[in-house]
C-alpha positions as CSV (number, residue, x, y, z in Angstrom):
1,X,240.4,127.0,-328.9
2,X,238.6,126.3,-331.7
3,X,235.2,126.2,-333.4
4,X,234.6,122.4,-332.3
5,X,236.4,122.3,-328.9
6,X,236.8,124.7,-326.4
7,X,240.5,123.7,-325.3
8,X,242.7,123.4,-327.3
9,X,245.1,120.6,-325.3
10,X,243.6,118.9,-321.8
11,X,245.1,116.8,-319.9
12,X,242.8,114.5,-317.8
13,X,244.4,113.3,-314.5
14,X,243.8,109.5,-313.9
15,X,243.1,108.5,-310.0
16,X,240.9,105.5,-308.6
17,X,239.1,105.8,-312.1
18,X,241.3,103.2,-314.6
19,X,239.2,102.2,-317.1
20,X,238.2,103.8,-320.5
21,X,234.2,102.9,-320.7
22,X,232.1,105.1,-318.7
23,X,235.0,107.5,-317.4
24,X,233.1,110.8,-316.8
25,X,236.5,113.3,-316.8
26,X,237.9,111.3,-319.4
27,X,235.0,111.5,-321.9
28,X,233.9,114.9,-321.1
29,X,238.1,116.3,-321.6
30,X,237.6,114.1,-325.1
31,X,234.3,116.0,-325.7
32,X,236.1,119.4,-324.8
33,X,239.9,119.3,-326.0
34,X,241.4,119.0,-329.7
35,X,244.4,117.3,-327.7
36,X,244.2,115.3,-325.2
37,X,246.6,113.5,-322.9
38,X,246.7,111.3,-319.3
39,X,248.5,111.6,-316.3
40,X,248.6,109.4,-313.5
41,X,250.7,110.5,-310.0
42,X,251.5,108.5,-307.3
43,X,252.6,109.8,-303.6
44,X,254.4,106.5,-302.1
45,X,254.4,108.5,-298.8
46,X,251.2,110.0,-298.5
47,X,249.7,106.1,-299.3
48,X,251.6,104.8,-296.9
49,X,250.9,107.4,-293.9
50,X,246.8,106.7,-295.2
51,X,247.6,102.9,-294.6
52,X,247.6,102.0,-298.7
53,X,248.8,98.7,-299.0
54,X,250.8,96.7,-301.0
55,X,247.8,94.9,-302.3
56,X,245.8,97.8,-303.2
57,X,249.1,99.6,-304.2
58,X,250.0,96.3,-307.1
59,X,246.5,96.3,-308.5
60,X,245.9,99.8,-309.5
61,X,249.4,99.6,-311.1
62,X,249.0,96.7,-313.1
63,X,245.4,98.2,-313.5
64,X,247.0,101.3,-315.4
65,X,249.5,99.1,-317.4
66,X,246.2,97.7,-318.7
67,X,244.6,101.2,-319.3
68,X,247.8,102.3,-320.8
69,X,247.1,100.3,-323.9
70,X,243.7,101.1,-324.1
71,X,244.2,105.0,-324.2
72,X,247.2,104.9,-326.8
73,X,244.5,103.1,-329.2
74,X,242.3,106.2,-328.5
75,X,246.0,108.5,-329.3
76,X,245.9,109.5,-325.6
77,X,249.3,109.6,-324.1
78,X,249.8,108.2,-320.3
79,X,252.1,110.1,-318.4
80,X,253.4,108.8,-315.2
81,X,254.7,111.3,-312.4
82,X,256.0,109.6,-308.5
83,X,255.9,112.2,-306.2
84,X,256.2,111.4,-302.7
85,X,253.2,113.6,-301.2
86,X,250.0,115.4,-301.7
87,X,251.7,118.3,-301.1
88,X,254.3,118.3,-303.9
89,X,251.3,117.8,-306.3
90,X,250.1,121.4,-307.2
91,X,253.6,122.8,-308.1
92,X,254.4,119.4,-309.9
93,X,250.8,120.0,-312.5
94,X,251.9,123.7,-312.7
95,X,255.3,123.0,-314.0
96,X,253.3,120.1,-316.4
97,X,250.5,122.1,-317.4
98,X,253.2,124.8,-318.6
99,X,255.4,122.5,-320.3
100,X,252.7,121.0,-322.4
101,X,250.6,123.8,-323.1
102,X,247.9,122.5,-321.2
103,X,244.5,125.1,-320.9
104,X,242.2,122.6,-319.1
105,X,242.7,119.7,-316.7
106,X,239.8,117.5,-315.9
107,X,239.6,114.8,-313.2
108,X,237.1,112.5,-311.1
109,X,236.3,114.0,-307.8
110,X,237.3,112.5,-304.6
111,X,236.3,112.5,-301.3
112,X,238.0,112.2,-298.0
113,X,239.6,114.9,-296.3
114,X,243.6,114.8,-297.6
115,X,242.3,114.7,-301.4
116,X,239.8,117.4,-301.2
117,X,242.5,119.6,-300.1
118,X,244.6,118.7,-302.0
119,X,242.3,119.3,-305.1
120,X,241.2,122.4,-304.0
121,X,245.6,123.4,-304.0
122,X,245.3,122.2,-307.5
123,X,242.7,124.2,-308.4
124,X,244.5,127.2,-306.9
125,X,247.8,126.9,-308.2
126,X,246.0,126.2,-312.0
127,X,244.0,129.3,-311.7
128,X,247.6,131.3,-311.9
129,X,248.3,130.0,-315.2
130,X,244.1,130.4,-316.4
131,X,244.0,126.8,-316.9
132,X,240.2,125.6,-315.7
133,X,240.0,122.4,-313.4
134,X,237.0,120.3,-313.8
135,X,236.0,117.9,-310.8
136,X,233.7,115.6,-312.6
137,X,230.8,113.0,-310.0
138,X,232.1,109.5,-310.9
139,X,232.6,107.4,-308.2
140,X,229.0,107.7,-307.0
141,X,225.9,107.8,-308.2
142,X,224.7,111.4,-307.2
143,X,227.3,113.7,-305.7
144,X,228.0,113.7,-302.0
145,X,225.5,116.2,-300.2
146,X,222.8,116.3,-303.1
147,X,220.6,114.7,-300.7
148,X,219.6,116.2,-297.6
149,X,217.0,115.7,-294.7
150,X,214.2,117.6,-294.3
151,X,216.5,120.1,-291.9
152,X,218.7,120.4,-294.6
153,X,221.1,118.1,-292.9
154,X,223.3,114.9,-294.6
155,X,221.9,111.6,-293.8
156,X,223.1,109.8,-291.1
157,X,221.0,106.9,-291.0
158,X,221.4,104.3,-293.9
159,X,217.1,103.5,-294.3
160,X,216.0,107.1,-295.0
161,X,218.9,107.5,-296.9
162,X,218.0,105.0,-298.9
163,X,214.5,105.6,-299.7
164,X,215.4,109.2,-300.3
165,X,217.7,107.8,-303.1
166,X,214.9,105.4,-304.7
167,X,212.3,108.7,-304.2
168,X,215.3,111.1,-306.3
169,X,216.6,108.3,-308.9
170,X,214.1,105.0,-308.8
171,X,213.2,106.1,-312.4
172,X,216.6,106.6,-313.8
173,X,218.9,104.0,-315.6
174,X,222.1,105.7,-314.8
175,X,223.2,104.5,-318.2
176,X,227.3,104.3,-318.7
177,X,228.9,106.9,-320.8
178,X,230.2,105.8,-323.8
179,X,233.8,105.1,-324.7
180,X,235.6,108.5,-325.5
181,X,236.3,109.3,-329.0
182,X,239.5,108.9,-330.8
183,X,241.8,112.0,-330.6
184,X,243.7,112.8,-333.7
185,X,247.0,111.6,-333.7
186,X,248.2,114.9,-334.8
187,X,249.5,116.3,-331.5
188,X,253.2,116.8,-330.8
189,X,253.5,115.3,-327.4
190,X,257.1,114.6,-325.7
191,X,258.1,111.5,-324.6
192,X,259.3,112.9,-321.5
193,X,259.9,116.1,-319.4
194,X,261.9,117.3,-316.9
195,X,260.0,118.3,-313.7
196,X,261.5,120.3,-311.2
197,X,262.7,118.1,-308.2
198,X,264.2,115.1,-309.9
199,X,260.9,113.4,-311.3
200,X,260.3,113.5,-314.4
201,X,257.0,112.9,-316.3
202,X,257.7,109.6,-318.4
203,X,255.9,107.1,-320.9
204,X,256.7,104.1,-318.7
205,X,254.7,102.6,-315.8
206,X,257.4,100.8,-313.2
207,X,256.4,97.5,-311.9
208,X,256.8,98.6,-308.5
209,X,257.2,101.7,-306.4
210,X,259.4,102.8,-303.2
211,X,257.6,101.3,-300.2
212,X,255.8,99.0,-302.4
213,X,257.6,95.7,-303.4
214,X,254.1,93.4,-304.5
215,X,254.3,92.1,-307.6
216,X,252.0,90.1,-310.2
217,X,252.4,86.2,-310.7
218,X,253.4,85.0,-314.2
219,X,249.9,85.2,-315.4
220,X,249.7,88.5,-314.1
221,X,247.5,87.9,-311.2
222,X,247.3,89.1,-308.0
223,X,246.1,86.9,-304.7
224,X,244.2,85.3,-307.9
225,X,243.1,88.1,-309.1
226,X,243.4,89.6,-312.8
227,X,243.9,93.5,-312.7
228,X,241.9,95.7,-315.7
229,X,239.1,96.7,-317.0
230,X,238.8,93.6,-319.0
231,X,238.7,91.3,-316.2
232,X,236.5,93.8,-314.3
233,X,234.1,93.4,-317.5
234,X,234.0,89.7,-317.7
235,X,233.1,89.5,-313.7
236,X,230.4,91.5,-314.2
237,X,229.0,89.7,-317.1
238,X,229.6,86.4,-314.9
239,X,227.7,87.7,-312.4
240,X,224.5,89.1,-314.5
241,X,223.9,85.4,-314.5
242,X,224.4,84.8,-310.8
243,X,222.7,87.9,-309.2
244,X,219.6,86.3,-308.6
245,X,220.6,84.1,-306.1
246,X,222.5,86.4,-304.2
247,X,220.0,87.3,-301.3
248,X,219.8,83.7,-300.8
249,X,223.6,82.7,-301.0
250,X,225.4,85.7,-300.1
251,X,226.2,84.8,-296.5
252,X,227.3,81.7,-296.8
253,X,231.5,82.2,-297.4
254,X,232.0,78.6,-298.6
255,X,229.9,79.9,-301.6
256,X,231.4,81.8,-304.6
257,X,228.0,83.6,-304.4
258,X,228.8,87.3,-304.5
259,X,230.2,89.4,-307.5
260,X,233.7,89.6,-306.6
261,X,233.3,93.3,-308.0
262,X,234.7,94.9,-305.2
263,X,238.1,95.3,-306.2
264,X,237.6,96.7,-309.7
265,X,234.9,98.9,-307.9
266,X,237.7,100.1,-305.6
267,X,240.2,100.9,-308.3
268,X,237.6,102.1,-311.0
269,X,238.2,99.4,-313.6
270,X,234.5,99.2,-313.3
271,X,231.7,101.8,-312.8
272,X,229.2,101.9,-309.9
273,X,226.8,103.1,-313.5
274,X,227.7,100.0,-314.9
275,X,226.8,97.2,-312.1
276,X,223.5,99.9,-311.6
277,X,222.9,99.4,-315.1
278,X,223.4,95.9,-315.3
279,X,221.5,94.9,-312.2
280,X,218.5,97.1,-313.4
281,X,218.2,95.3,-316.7
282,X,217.8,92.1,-314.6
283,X,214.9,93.1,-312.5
284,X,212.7,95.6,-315.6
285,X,214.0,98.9,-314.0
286,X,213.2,98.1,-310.7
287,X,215.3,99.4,-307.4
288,X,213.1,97.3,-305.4
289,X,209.7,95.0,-305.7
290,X,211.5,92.5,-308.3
291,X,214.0,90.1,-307.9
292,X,214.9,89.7,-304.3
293,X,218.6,89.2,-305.4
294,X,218.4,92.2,-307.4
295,X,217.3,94.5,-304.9
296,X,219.4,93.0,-302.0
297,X,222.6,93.4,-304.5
298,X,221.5,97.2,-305.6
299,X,221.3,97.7,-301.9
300,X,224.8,96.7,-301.4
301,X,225.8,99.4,-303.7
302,X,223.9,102.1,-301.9
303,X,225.2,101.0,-298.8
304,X,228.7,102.1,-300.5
305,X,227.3,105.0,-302.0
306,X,226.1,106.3,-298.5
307,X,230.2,105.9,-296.9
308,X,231.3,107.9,-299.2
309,X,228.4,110.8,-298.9
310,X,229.1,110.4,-295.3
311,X,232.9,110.8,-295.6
312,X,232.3,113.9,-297.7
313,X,229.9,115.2,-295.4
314,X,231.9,114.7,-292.1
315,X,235.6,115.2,-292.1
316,X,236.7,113.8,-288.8
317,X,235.8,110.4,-290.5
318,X,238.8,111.1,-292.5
319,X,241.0,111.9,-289.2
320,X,240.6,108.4,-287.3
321,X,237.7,109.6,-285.0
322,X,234.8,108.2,-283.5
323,X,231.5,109.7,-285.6
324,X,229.8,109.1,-282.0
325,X,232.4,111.2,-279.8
326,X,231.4,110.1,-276.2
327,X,232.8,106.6,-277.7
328,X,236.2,108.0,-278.3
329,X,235.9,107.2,-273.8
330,X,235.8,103.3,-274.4
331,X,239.2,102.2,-272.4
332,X,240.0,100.0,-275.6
333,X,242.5,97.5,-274.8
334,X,246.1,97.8,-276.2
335,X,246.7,94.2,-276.1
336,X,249.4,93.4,-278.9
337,X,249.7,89.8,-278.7
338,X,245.6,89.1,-278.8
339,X,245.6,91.3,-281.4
340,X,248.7,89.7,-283.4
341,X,246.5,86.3,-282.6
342,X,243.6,88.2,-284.4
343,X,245.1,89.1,-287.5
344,X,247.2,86.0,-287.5
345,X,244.1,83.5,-288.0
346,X,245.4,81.9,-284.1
347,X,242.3,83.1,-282.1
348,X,241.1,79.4,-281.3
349,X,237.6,80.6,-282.5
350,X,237.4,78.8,-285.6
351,X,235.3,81.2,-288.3
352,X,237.4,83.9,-287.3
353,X,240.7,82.3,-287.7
354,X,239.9,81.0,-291.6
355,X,238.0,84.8,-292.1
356,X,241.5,86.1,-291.3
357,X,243.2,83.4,-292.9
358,X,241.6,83.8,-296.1
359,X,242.5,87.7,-296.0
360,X,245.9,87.1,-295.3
361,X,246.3,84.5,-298.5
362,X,243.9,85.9,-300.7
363,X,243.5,90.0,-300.2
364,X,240.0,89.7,-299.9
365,X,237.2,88.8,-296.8
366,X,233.7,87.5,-297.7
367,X,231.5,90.5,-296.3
368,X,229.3,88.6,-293.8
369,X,233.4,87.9,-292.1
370,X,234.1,91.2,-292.3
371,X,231.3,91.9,-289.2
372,X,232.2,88.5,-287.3
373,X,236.0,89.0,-287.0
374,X,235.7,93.1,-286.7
375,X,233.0,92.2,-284.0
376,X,235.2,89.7,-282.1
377,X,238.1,92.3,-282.2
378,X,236.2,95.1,-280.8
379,X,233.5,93.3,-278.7
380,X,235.2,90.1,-277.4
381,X,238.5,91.5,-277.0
382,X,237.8,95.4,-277.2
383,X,240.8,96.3,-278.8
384,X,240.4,99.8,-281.0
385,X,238.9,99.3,-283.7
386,X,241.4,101.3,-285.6
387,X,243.8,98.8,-285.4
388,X,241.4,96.6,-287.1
389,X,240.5,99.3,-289.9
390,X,244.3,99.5,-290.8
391,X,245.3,96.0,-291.0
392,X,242.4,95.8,-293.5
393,X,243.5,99.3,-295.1
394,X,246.3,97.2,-295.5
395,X,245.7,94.0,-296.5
396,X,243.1,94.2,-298.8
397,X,242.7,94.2,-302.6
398,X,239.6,96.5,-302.4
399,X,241.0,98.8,-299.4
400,X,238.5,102.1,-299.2
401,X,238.6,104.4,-296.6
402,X,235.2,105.2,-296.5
403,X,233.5,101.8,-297.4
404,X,236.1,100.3,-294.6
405,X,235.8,103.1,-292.2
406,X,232.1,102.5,-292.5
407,X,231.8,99.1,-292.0
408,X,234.6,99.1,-289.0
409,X,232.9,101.7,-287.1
410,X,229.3,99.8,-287.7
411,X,230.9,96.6,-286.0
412,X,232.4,98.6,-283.2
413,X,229.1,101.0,-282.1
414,X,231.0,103.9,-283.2
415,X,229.4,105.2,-286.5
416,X,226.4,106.4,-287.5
417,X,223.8,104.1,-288.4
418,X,225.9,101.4,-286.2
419,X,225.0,98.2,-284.7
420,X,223.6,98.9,-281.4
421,X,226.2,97.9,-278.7
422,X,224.4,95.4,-276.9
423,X,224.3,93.3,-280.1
424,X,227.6,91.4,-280.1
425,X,228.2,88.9,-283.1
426,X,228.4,85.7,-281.6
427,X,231.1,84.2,-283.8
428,X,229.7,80.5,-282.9
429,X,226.5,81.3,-284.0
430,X,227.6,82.8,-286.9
431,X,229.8,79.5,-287.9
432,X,226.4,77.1,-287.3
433,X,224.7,79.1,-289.4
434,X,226.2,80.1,-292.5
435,X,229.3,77.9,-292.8
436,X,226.9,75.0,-291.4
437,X,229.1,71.7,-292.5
438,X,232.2,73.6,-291.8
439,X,233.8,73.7,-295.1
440,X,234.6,77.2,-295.1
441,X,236.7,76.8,-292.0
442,X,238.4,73.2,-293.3
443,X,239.7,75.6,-296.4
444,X,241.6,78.0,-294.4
445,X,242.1,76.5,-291.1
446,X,243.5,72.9,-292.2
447,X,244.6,71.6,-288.8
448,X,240.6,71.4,-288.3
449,X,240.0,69.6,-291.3
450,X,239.4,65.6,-289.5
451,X,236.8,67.1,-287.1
452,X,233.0,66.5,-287.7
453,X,230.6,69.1,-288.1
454,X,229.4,69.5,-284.9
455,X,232.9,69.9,-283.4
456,X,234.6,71.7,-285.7
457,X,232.6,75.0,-284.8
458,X,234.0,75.1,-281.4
459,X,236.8,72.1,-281.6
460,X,237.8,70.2,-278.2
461,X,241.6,71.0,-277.2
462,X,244.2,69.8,-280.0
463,X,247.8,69.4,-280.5
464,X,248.8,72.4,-283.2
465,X,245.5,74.9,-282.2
466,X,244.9,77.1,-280.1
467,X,242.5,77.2,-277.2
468,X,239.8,80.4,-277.4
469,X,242.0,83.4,-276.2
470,X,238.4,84.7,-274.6
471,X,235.2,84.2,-273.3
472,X,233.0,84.9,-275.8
473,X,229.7,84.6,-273.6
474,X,232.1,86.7,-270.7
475,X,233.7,88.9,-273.0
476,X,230.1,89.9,-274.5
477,X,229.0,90.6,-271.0
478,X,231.8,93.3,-270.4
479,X,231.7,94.9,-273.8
480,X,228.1,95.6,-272.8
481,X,228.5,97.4,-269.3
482,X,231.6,99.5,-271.0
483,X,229.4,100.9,-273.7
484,X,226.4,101.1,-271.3
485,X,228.3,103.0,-268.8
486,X,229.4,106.0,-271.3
487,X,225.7,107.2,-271.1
């Protein structure tokens, strides 16, 4: 300790939070320590049994590499630890913490069920050796259960959710932190140690881990994509001059009409404070009552904001349950090879095969897909809509469990605040109206490519596609008197 900072040598422990700029744990264990170094951990196993995929998996690595560079300019070492669980994590920092000489360790808080506990082991296992743990609010705006009903309960319902929010923060700018100051370069930190188990804290991040074999391209991309806070930076400054537009275009999938954010969102290349900020600036403070595409975007992020209050708030989220129980009774069809059809883009329903198409090629699903092809999975061919939340746990880029979990249960009448069950997307609709001349389906389902506009919505019988595997008018129907008859 000393007369300027309270610690004396911190160590702040890197998660879904990779990025330097407006990094709450990081800044404040800059603020608080003379010393200060990174650690990052991964659990191959525990990732894997929470359905992390390989996309998800690649980017926060190369994501790091990126952060890496940007911390040693700041004299903050990046350690790198693979463990294989959760559960190997507290003895791991204890060892760490007593190897370096650590007396604080500060971290972003997270929120479903697994990571709270094992924080709270942390926590535990820290308090043996006195070293403090700090669980700074990062990923959201407010943290998880500061608002509450009038009965004192969490909010279950997105609306009154949302105006609670806007009644609380409409006045503030949530401005970013700023960048954390530069450490001295002073401190006598190992290369590497031996930790107890075979794995030992190093200097070097590996291109790829057990389990995990997803690599960037040449130009370090991924699906497309550039990894970093960099990248995450320049999309946002793109899209300060697109936003708006965006409650007029945002539907439309053969439009490049929405931020593309949600990916560095995901990872924490870019802050939720940040895209607040910006947005703000672009409508003179206003939550809503200016720009239409303003407000429509800032409600977007609310909408993410209230999955992850809700995952806090109710933990059998987190443990593949129903949040309406009596609809864990829906006889949910096990049907392998419809659903194989499903994720493989071979349905014979057009809009949902290129939706599933262009997740499978590019690691990412326009949003207003996400509801068709989750609503034609557990409506039209009511098949669990778990499988559906792990193949896009998965598959995608920007794979959250609470954001996901959310928006899967919505679509399937399950959740809170769902879609009420007798409204079944009608994926025909859906295709006439927002992919109107059909050149969102000739993108990603190419066979279709020669039919007009009127036909290639719901295309006659060809050689090389499939006929509809359902009745979508028939199928709708059933779905109905199931979900009717669990009252």
């Amino acid at each position: 300790m000393s007369r300027t900072h309270p610690f004396r040598r911190g160590l702040v422990w890197l998660r879904n939070d990779l990025r330097l700029r407006d990094n709450t744990a990081l800044y404040r264990a800059a603020k608080s320590c003379g010393a200060l170094a990174a650690i990052y951990i991964t659990c191959p196993q525990t990732w894997q049994s929470h359905d992390d995929g390989e996309p998800v998996v690649a980017f926060r690595l190369a994501c790091l590499r990126e952060l890496q560079q940007s911390l040693a300019a700041h004299n903050i070492p990046l350690y790198f630890l693979e463990l294989q669980t959760f559960a190997q994590v507290p003895r791991a920092l204890v060892q760490i913490a007593g190897k370096l000489e650590i007396d604080a360790l500060f971290a972003n808080a997270e929120y479903p069920l697994n990571e709270r506990h094992r924080d709270a082991a942390v926590r535990a296992a820290l308090k043996g050796l006195r070293v403090p743990v700090e669980y700074s609010t990062d990923r959201t705006l407010l943290p998880p259960g500061a608002l509450k009903t009038a009965g004192g309960e969490a909010y279950k319902v997105f609306t009154p959710f949302k105006r609670a929010f806007i009644a609380r923060c409409g006045g503030d700018d949530f401005a970013p932190l700023p960048l954390p100051r530069k450490m001295n370069d002073e401190a006598d930190w190992p290369k590497w140690i031996q930790v107890q188990g075979g794995n030992n804290l190093v200097r070097t991040i590996p291109e790829r881990l057990q389990g995990y074999g997803l690599l960037p391209d040449g130009a370090g991309r991924l699906y497309g994509w550039t990894p970093g806070e960099k990248a995450g930076a320049r999309r946002l400054r793109a899209f300060r001059g697109e936003i708006e537009n965006y409650a007029d275009q945002r539907d439309f999938p053969g439009l490049d009409a929405t931020s593309h954010l949600s990916p560095y969102l995901n990872c924490g290349a870019v802050s939720v404070r940040q895209c607040v900020q910006m947005a703000l600036a672009r409508s003179s403070g206003h939550w809503v009552g200016g720009n239409d595409g303003v407000s429509c975007w800032l409600g977007e992020l609310l909408w993410r904001e209230f999955y992850t209050h809700l995952i806090a708030a109710f933990p059998r989220l987190s443990m593949h349950k129903p949040f309406k129980p009596e609809t864990d009774r829906v006889p949910w069809s096990s049907d392998r090879d419809r659903f194989r059809q499903w994720y493989a883009g071979q349905t014979g329903v057009p809009i949902v095969d290129a939706a599933m198409r262009q997740l499978n090629t590019c690691g990412w699903m326009h949003n207003r897909l996400r509801m068709v092809v989750a609503s034609f999975l557990t409506k039209n061919l009511l098949i669990d809509w778990r499988w559906g939340e792990r193949y896009f746990m998965r598959h995608l880029l920007d794979a959250d469990l609470a954001a996901n979990n959310g928006g899967w249960q919505w679509a399937a009448s399950t959740g809170t605040d769902a879609v009420p069950y007798f409204r079944v997307f009608n994926p025909y609709s859906q295709s006439k109206r927002f992919d109107r001349d059909g050149e969102f389906i000739r993108q990603f389902v190419p066979e279709l490519r020669h039919l007009d506009r009127d036909a290639i919505h719901c295309p006659p019988q060809l050689a090389g596609y499939p006929l509809p595997i359902c009745d979508v008018a028939q199928s709708r129907k059933h779905a109905i008197a199931v979900f009717s008859g669990l009252k």
